[in-house]
N, C-alpha and C positions, 0 to 999 in steps of 0.2 A: 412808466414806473410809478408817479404820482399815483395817478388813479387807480393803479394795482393797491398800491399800499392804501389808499384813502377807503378802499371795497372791503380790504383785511380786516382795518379798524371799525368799519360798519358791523361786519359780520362778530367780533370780537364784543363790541359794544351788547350787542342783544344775548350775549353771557353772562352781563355782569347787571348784579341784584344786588339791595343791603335789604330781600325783603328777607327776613329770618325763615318763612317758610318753605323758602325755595332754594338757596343760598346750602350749597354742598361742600364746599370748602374756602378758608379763610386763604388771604393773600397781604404780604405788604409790598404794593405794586413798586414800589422805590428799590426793593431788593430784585424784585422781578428782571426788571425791565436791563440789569447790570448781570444776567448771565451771559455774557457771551460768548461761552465755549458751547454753548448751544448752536449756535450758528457763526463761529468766529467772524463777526462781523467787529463793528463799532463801540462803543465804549456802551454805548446805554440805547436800548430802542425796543420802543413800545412795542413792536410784533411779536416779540420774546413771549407779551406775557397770553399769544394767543398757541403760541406753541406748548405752554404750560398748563392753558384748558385743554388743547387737544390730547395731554397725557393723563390729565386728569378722565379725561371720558375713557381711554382706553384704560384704565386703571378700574373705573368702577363700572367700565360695559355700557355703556349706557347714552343715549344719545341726550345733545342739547344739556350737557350739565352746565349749571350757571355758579358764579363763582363772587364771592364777597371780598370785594378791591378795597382796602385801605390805604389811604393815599396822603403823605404826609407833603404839609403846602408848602416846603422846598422844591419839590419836583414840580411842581406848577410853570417854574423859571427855568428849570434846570437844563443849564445851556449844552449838554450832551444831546438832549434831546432835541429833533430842530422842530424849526417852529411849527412845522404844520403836526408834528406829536406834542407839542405844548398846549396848542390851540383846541385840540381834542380834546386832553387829558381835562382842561380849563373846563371844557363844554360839559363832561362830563359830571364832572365836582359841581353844575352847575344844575345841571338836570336832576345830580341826585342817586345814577346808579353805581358813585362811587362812594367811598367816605374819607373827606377831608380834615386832618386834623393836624392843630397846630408843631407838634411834637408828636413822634411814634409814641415814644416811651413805653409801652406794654398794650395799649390799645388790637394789636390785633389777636395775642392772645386772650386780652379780656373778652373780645368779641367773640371768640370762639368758643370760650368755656363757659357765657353765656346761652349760645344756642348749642352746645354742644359736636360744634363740627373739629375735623382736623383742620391744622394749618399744613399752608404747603410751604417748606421756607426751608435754608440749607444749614442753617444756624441750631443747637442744642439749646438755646434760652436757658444757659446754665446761670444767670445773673437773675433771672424769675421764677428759680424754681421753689425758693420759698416758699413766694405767694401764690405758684403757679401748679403745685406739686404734681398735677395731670400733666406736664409735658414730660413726665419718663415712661406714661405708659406706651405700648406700643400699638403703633399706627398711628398716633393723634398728629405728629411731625411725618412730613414726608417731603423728599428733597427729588427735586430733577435736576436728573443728571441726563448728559447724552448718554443718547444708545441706537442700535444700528439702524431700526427703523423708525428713528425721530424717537424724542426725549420720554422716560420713564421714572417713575417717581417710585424712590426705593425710602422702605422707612426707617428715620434716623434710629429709631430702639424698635428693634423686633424683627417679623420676616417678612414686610412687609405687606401684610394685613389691609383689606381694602375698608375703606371708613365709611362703616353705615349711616344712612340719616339719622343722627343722635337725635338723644332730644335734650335739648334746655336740660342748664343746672337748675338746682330750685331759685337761686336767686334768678337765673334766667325766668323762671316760668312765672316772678312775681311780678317782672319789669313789665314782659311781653305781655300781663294782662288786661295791662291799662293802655292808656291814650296819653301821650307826653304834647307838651306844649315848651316851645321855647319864646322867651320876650324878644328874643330879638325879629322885627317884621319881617323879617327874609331868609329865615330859614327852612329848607327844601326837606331838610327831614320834620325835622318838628312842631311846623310852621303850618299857619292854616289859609295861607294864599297871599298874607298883605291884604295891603289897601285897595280894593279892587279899582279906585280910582285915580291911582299912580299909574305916569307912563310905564306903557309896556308891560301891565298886571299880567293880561293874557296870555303872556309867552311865558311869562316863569311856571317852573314844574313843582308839584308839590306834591309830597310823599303822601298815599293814602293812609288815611290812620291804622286801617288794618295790616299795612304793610312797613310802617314805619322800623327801624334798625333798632337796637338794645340801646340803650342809655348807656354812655360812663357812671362807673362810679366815682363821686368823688369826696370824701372822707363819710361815705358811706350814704350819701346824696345821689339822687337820679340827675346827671349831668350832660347839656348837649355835647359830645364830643369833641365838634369843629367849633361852637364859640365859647365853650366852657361856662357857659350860663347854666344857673339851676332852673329845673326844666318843674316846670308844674304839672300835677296830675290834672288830665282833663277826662276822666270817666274811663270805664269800663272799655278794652279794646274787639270788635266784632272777634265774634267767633269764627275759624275757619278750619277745612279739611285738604287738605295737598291731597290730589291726586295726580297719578298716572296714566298715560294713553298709553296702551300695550300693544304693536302691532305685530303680526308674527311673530311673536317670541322677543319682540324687541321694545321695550323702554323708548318712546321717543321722544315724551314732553311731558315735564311735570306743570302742574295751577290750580291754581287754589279759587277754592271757592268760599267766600264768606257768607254772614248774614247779610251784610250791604247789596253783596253783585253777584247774583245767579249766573253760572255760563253755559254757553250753548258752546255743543261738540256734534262737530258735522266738516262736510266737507269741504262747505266755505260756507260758514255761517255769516249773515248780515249785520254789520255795526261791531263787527271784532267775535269774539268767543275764538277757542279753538279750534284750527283750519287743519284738519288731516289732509288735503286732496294731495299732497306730492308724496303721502310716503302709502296711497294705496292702490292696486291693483287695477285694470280695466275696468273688470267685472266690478270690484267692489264700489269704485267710483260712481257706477250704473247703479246699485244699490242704495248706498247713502244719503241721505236730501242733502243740499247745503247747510240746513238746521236739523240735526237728527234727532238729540235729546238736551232738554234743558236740567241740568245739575242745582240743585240748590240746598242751601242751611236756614233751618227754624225750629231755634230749641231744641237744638243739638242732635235734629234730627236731620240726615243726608235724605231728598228724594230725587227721584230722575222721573222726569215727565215725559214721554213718545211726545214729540214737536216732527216725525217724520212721513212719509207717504206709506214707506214698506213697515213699521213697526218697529219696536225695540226690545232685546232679549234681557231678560236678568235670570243669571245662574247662581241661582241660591249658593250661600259658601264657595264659590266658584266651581261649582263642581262641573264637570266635561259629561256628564250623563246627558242625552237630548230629551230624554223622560222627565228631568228637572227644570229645561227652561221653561221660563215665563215670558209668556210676549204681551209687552204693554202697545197698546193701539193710541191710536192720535188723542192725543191729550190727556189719556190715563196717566195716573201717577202713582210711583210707592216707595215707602219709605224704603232705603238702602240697610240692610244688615252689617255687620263688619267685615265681612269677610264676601261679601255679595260681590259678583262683577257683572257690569252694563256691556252687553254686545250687539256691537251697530252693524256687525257684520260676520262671519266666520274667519277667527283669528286679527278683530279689530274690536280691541277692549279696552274700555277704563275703568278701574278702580281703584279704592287708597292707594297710595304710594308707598305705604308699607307693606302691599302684599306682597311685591316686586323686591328684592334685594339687588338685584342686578337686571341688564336688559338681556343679556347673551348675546349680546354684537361685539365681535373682536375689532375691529374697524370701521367706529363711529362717526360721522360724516365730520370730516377737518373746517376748524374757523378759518383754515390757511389755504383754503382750498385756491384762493386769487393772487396769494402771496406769490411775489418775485422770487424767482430760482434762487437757491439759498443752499448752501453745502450744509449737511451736518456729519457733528463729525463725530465715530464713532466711539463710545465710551469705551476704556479699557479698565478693564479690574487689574 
């Protein structure tokens, strides 16, 4: 049973980002993790909140949605949870792909109505709606509740409307342009590694600039959230482009590509990039090289370079005409258009993550897929 749940929380882990351009919806894991008419189990436990990405993905179709965890540093202790969901959550907050903050107080809406996502949370934040006055619109709140085939998320105002990748408020889009620095030396979000000569430098995690979280505000100050230090501007933030891997019709992984880190999209690309080999075909696997094509940003230009043996296709505007494709040969390059999509294969595509609104998969591969037999029970109107 350990090891069941220890496998959950791995798989659950690799959904949670504070990178703003990946991050599909806001969470405050403390409220999460205390639904438990979702699986009437115990008072508070972290599995809950992989049951709640798992409705999130059925909600917006789509596989692999990653999810922005706010995590207020009471629950670090918090003795409902046992130790070995303490000891994670700790790990976590410590790695970076959650966000740790002294007090909630409003933090996870500000986070959202900076990058512009919905929150998922059961509460009408009728005490923030002052300052917050986008939580009446509908979709932006969306609450899970059970339902008969595991938990669904119905929106607190509206009918519930599924939450497209927003973009940033303008105050969002003035934070996200820069590079934040916090003084204190060990900070994982805004932090630039420490001392590299302190024990155990090598093992801390440190948040890439290009992927660093929004700022607090705090009386109109760029603020590190978790130590409440004013956070310095440290230059200009890389530019970058979210995309998506489209495989038959289905959304299976969004990533971003900046000016800093070109990625390679293949079937088991070497040194990391994007790995498609489990979600293609015999055939197509025959196809594919390990490295197929190298993605890159320069000066706001997208190009895709052939890195494969068979060649790479580009469909102008995405068009399905075979009169229109282009096939780049090894090492050719060209710039990407906006609406252009890269084909490694027939029915295996990437591009922007805006061309996609949804993936068309009703039943998106479950974080819970290891999770211990668990009742759920079903929701009644």
């Amino acid at each position: 049973m350990r090891f069941e749940v220890s496998k959950v929380l791995d798989a659950i882990e690799a959904r949670l980002t504070t990178d703003p351009a990946l991050a599909r919806a806001v969470v405050d894991l403390s409220e999460i993790v205390r639904y438990a008419d979702l699986d009437g189990g115990r008072p508070a436990s972290m599995l809950r909140l992989g049951l709640v990405i798992d409705a999130l993905g059925r909600h917006v179709s789509e596989e692999n949605v990653p999810v922005y965890a706010v995590v207020p540093r009471g629950l670090l202790s918090d003795a409902d949870l046992t130790s070995n969901e303490r000891m994670v959550v700790r790990r976590w907050a410590d790695d970076g792909v959650v966000e740790v903050v002294p007090q909630l107080d409003d933090r996870v809406l500000e986070a959202a109505e900076l990058l512009g996502l919905p929150v998922l949370t059961r509460t009408r934040a009728e005490q923030f709606r002052d300052r917050r006055p986008w939580v009446e619109e509908p979709g932006r709140l969306l609450a899970a509740v059970p339902g008969a085939g595991g938990p669904v998320l119905v929106a607190r105002i509206g009918r519930g409307e599924i939450p497209a990748v927003g973009e940033p408020s303008p105050m969002g889009q003035k934070l996200l342009a820069r590079v934040w620095s916090c003084p204190e030396p060990n900070c994982n979000a805004f932090g630039s590694g420490g001392d590299p000569d302190s024990p155990f430098s090598d093992m801390r995690k440190f948040t890439a600039p290009v992927a660093q979280p929004p700022p607090s505000l705090r009386s109109g100050a760029p603020t590190c959230p978790r130590h409440g230090s004013r956070l310095k501007d440290a230059g200009p933030r890389p530019e970058v482009e979210v995309l998506s891997v489209r495989i038959d019709g289905v959304v299976r992984q969004r990533f971003v590509v900046s000016t800093d880190k070109p990625v390679v999209v293949g079937r088991a690309p070497e040194g990391g990039g994007v790995m498609l080999g489990q979600w293609l075909t015999d055939d197509a696997r025959k196809w594919i090289s390990r490295g197929h094509v190298r993605l890159a940003l320069h000066n706001g230009e997208l190009t895709a370079q052939d890195v494969s043996t068979n060649g790479t296709g580009i469909r102008p505007g995405g068009s399905t005409d075979d009169d229109d494709r282009v096939t780049l040969n090894r090492d050719e390059t060209r710039v990407l258009a906006g609406n252009d999509v890269v084909e490694l294969y027939g029915g295996v595509n990437v591009g922007r993550a805006k061309l996609w609104a949804t993936g068309g998969v009703t039943q998106p591969s479950s974080v819970m897929a290891e999770a211990p037999t668990m009742a759920i029970r079903k929701f009644e109107r």
